[in-house]
N, C-alpha and C positions, 0 to 999 in steps of 0.2 A: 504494500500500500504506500508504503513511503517514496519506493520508485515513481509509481504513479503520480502520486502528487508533483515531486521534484519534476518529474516530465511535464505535466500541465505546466509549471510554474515557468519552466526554460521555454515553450511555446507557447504560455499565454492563453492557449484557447484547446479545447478538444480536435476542430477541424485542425487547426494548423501542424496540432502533432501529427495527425491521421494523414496531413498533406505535405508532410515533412521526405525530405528524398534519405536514401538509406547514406548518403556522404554526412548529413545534416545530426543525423540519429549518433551515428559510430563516432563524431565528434565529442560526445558526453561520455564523459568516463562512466564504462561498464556495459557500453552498448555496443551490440554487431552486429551484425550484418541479420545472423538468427531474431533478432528480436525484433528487428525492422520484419522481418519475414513473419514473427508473429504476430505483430501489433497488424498487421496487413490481413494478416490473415483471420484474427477476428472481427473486425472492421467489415471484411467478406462475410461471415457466417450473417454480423447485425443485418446488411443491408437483403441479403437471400430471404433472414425471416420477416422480415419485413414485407418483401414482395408475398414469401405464401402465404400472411394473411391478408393481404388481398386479394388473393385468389378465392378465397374459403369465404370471406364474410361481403357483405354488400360495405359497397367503399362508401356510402355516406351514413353508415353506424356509427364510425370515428372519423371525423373528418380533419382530427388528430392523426391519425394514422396515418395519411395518405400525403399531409405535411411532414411527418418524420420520416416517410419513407423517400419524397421529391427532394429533402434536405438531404438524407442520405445518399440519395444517388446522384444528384447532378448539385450540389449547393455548394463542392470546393473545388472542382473543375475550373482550369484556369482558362477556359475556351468557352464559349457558348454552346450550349445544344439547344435542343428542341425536341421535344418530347409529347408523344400520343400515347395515353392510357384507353384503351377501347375499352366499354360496359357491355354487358349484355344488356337484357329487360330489367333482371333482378340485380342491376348494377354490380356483379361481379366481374371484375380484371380480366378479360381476355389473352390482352397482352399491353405489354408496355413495352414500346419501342422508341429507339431514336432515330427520328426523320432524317436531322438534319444537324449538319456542327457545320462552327465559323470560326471567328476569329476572338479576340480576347475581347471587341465592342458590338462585333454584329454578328447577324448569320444568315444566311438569305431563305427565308420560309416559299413554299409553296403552297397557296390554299388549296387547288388540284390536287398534287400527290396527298393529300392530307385527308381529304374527301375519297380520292380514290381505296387508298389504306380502310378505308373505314368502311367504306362497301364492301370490300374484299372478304373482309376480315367479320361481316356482318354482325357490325355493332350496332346498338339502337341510341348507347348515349356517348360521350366523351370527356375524358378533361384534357387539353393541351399544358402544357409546361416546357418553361425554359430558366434556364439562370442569367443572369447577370455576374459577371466576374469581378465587376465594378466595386460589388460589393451595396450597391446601391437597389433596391427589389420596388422600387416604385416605376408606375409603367411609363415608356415613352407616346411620346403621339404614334409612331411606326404600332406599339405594341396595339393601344388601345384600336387603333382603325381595323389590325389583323383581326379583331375579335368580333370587331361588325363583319368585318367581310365574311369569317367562319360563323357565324351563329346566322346569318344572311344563307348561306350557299349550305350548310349543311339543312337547316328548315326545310329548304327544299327536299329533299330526300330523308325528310321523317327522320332524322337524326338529333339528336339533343346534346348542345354545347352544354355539359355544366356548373362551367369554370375553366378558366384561365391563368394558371399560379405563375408567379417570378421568384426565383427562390436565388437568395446569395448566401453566402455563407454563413450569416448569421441574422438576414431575416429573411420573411415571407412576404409577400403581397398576393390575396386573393380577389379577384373580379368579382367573383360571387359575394364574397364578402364585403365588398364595398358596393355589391348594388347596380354593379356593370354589365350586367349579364342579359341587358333584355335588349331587342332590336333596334334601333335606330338612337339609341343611347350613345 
């Protein structure tokens, strides 16, 4: 426990340990290369369980959950992605996939491939998500208008946007949750 601590303390944050490269680790006396491979390696196990309960329960049970699990996956990524969670009817996880990655400030979305995906994959509802590397989770004008133009073109084809998450490393921003979420808004 006291390693632990002393670790948080020389990185300051949870993510940052977790984002820390193995030269950065083996620099603190009593760390190697093993231990980078293990701190890695449960970091792996958290974000796996994470994903099978949302396979199992309906994603808007916890809608805790589905933030611990978009922080865990894409929230210390030094790059942008983009990310489609397909629902079923009964809002379970079909699949969570990464559309699209960019650079460390943008990443070029496609509302097409995003619909197409979603057909394919015959979803009836969605959430999108991406991070900010910035560290900053409030949305740009680019992000807000992509969410008209998605909640626009998927309606059409009886599909349900719902929600739009930005996730950085240490916070969140939800569309639904601020009330974003309805047509020409």
């Amino acid at each position: 426990m006291a390693l632990a601590k002393d670790l948080l303390h020389h990185f300051g944050s949870l993510p940052r340990l977790l984002a820390c490269s193995p030269q950065e680790l083996t620099q603190i006396h009593g760390m190697g290369l093993s231990k980078w491979a293990q701190i890695q390696a449960a970091y792996e196990l958290v974000k796996r369980s994470l994903e099978d309960g949302l396979t199992q329960d309906p994603i808007f049970s916890s809608p805790n959950h589905v933030r611990e699990f978009l922080q865990a996956k894409i929230g210390r990524l030094p790059h942008e992605v983009f990310l489609c969670l397909y629902l079923d009817s009964r809002l379970h996880l079909i699949e969570c996939e990464e559309l699209f990655r960019g650079s460390i400030t943008q990443t070029a979305i496609y509302p097409r491939e995003i619909l197409k995906e979603a057909l394919a994959k015959n979803a009836s509802a969605l959430i999108v998500a991406h991070n900010h590397p910035s560290g900053n989770p409030l949305p740009s004008d680019a992000d807000q208008d992509l969410t008209k133009v998605l909640l626009n073109a998927l309606q059409l084809v009886d599909i349900q946007l719902l929600d739009h998450c930005i996730v950085s490393g240490s916070g969140f921003f939800s569309f639904s949750d601020a009330g974003l979420m309805k047509n020409g808004n």
